[in-house]
Steps between C-alpha positions, in 0.01 A plus 500: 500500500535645852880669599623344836479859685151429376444200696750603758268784592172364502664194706588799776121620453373195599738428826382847645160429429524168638718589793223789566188217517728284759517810719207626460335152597740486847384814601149408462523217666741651759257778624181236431389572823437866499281467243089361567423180351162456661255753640533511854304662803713734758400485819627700762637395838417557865569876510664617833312645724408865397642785714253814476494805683348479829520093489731250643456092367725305757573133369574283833720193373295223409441213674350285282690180316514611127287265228720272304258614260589667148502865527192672268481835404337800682145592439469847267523798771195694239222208473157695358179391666231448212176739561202315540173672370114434635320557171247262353683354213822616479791312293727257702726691720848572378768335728910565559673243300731308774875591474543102660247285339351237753406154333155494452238223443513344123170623349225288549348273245140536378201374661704140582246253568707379814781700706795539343834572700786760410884426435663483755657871603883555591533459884486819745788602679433407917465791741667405770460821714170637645514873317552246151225308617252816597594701146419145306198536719382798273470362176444136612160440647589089509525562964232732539280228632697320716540626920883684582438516867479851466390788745408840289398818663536898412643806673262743388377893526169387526359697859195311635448749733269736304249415275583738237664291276633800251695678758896547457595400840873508440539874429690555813790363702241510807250320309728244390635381845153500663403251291807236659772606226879568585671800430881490553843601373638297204889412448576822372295678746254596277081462641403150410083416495455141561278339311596167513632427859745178523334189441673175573617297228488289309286629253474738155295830450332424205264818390600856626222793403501835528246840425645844587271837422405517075600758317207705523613770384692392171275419250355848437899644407536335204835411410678646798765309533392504895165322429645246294742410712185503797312305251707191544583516807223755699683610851690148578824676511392621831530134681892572416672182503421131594707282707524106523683353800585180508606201772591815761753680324559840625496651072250398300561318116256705370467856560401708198227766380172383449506638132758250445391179687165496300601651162516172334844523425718508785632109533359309593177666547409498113150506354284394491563345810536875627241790425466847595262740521452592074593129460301323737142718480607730793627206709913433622526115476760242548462106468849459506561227753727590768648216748580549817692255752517588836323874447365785304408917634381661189523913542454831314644837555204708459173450646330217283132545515298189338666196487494099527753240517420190447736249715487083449707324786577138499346275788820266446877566344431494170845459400824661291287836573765796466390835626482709167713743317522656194748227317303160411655261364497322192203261546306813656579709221356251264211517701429879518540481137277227410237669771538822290458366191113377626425778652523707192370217350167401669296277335753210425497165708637627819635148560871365363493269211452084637567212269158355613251769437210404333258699331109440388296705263119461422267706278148504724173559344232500816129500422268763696450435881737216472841405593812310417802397638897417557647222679879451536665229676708503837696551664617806330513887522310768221742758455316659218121531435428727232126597346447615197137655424355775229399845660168502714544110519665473825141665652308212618769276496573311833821270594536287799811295566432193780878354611500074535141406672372778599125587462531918557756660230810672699443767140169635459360779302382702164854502247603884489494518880680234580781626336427861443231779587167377556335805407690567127747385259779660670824337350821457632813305570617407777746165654266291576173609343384718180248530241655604167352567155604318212413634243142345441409368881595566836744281700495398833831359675509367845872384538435453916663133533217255562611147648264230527511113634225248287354780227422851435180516346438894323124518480359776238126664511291660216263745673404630158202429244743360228781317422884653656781404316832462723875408485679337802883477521648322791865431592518250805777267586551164712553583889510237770232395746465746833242380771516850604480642208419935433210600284479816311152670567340820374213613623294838370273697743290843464314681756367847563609716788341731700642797663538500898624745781783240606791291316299134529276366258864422241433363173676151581672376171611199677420292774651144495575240765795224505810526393636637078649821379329794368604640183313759351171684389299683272325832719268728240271773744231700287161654560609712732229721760679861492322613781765517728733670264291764421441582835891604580442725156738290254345485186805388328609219776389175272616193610484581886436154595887406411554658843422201638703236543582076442615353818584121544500294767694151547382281741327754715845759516406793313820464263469722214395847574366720212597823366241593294331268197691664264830470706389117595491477076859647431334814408457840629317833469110325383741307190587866400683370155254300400372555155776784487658456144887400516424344842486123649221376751515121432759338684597088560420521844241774531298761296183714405304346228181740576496864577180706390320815703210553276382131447405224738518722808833579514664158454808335481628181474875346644716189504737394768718164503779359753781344366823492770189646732263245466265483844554217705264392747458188715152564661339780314523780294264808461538809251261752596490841280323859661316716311512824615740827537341517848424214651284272274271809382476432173202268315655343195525130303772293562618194292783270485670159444747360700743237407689276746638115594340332717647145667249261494518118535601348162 
């Protein structure tokens, strides 16, 4: 038998115990929101505009009407750009995981006997202004075929007045203004080279390049923290500061150190849209798009040396174009992010997700000397044609693609060089096109968009003495009917050249009639005749023909002027990072897939592509390439592929 202070005092236990749970259990649900229920990524927003020594970021007010559209978060300031290597058989690339996951394509089923179509995908936000429209541009390929209205041309430091190709002719003030460049006094009376003089809007700049003098010297100091420093960057400090004016205003928006606009990490010029010199394989690039309504004057504070700015214009008011500055808004944002994300992600469907994508996959066994092929429906556009073949099989193997009716194929040629290097397995990944291995075969992506009217019939070839077996993957969806409608060609050439006393006789890479838009090539030089090398006593100067330069012309108006093959290619320096350990020389846009002195006579091999540049022309288009460091005095083998849209009657 218990005593009543027995009771009494276990009774008191109990209340404090209990009365402890009931507090205990309001305070945790009180301060329930400081604690994390669910994982959850931090991203971080627009950062203000940075204020360095020696730089100035003016924000004019903007003008544009803000996007009801929900605000998204701020790409990562730090995105890492994957290396890319051009062995043999090397394992899949590693890539950056995305910090903002884009919806991707459900995984396709296997070997369907008929198409199949994905689920349909969440909608995409609209971009409503023209910089929204130009950055969805980058990791988007769905408008690359269709006309803008578009005039493109580039202020460049290429002098046509010698034929030394090689020769610095910037090195002086003097030199700079005889060659029609203004020197004058900036806002802040500081000397101002102009490399850009004003151009009439409206418009956008959309690819800025620079080369300054290497760091010759660095490399033999070791770990100096000097030659590091000149390692990544060479001499560029010496151009001083660049300077963006916009619509007339007496201050420019942008005015900051060249070490900072192409860092990578100065917003919103973030890589890998942005490259410099140890980034970029001795190059300074920018594909940022900048807008520009009524006008643009792009300067530098010290003299600038080799340059090119590329410059689109519209032909008619394009509309809700805003001349840029550094704050985007949300929608843009969004964009920049999702075109970062790609970009350090090449080798995904450069497209966004549609509810109506189909997709077709067939295992191919083709007999010797024979041939089979692929017929899809219309009207419809390929977005995705993907090869899939066992090492050495690709050899003899021969596709030809014929659009609706017609009896010549618009794509022509032997598999590896129609999307890679004709004369290896160099692999690669790029935007548009790439050859990766995967594990037990090579694969060969062409994600170009490819629209077509009635059918698109994919023809393949066996040149070889047995049986080849193949996979095809396609991903094509329904388009409407276009009696004008534009064809994607490619079209692979070689020839040898022979030296000569004068600058004629280019190799021409391109030579087309009517109207389309140009949008890229393959260029790989080897077998190269040193004579003429050897006879200025340069034993060490490989690669001399890279003095020589790409030039363009659009409907007879010599448009884009070169500066050098390896500056035309993003590059600079003879691709001096290229098979350097730690170092990147594949790119989205542009890179060196082939780089070899002792073999093959010296070769190399390069992509370019134009996105938010893509070449319009209306009557013709011509791409002519030199090959010489004097003139065209040097004897070597040229081959390429070009790739471009063509309107034709549908």
């Amino acid at each position: 038998m218990r005593s009543k202070s027995g009771w009494f005092n276990r009774g008191v236990g109990l209340l404090i115990i209990f009365t402890a749970l009931l507090f205990g259990s309001l305070a945790a649900w009180l301060f329930s929101p400081m604690l994390p229920l669910h994982p959850k990524t931090v991203h971080l927003p627009s950062p203000p505009a940075p204020t360095l020594d020696g730089s100035t970021l003016r924000v004019a007010v903007s003008t544009f009407v803000p996007s009801p559209d929900p605000p998204t978060p701020a790409p990562s300031l730090t995105p890492v750009e994957p290396s890319a290597t051009a062995m043999e058989n090397p394992p899949p690339a590693a890539t950056q995981p995305s910090p903002c996951p884009i919806p991707m394509n459900t995984p396709l089923a296997s070997n369907p006997p008929e198409p199949t179509s994905t689920p349909t995908p969440a909608p995409v936000a609209p971009c409503r202004t023209v910089m929204c429209q130009l950055l969805r541009q980058l990791r988007d390929l769905s408008t690359l075929p269709a006309p803008k209205n578009t005039t493109l041309f580039q202020a460049s430091s290429q002098d046509r007045n010698h034929l030394e190709h090689y020769w610095d002719y910037f090195n002086s003030d003097e030199l700079f203004r005889s060659r029609g460049f203004e020197i004058r006094h900036g806002y802040d009376g500081q000397k101002e080279y102009v490399i850009l003089g004003r151009t009439a809007g409206p418009g956008y700049i959309a690819r800025i390049y620079f080369t300054h003098r290497q760091h010759d010297w660095a490399l033999e100091e070791g770990d100096n923290p000097k030659s590091l420093e000149a390692t990544e960057w060479g001499f560029f400090h010496e151009v001083g500061n660049i300077r963006f004016y916009f619509d007339d205003e007496p201050t420019p928006r942008i005015d900051m150190p060249v070490t900072q606009f192409f860092s990578g990490n100065s917003w919103p010029f973030l890589a890998p849209l942005v490259g410099h010199y140890g980034t970029a394989n001795g190059g300074n690039i920018s594909y940022l798009p900048m807008p520009f309504s009524r006008s643009v004057l792009v300067a530098t504070t010290g003299l600038p040396r080799l340059f090119g700015i590329e410059v689109v214009k519209f032909n008619q008011d394009p509309g809700n174009l805003h001349s840029f500055d550094l704050s985007l808004n949300p929608s843009e944002v969004q964009e920049l992010n999702r075109a970062i994300d790609l970009w350090n992600n090449r080798g995904e469907h450069p497209y966004y997700p549609r509810g109506d994508l189909l997709s077709l996959k067939r295992d191919l066994t083709i007999p010797p000397f024979s041939s089979t092929e692929i017929t899809l429906p219309g009207p419809g556009v390929i977005t995705s044609l993907e090869l899939y073949l066992a090492s050495g099989m690709d050899e003899k193997m021969r596709m030809k693609i014929f659009w609706d009716d017609e009896s010549s194929p618009s794509v022509e040629g032997l598999i590896r060089p129609l999307f890679g290097t004709a004369e290896g397995m160099r692999r690669y990944r790029s935007l548009p096109l790439g050859i990766r291995w995967t594990g037990d075969r090579n694969e060969f992506y062409n994600y170009f968009p490819m629209p077509f009217n009635s059918q698109a019939r994919i023809l393949f070839e066996n040149g070889r003495g047995d049986a080849t077996d193949m996979r095809v993957e396609i991903l094509y969806h329904p388009a409407p009917f276009k009696a004008n409608i534009p064809r994607f060609h490619a079209a692979f050439k070689r020839e040898r050249l022979q030296a000569r006393g004068d600058d004629g006789g280019n190799y021409i890479l391109a030579d087309l009639a009517g109207s389309g838009r140009y949008v890229g090539c393959i260029l790989t030089m080897y077998d190269l005749d040193r004579s003429p090398v050897d006879a200025v006593d340069a034993p060490h100067w490989y690669f001399a023909y890279l003095e020589s330069d790409m030039n363009i012309w659009v409907d007879g108006r010599y448009a884009l002027p070169g500066t050098g093959i390896e500056g035309d290619f993003d590059a600079g320096y003879y691709y001096i990072y290229t098979d350097v350990p730690g170092r990147n020389w594949i790119f989205p846009l542009s890179g060196n897939t082939w780089k070899d002195h002792e073999n093959w006579g010296e070769a190399t091999s390069q992509y370019r592509f134009y996105l938010t540049n893509k070449v319009e022309f209306t009557n013709s288009l011509r791409v002519e390439v030199e090959h010489g460091f004097k003139g065209n005095n040097l004897s070597v083998t040229y081959s390429s592929t070009a790739f471009w849209y063509q309107d034709e009657p549908g």
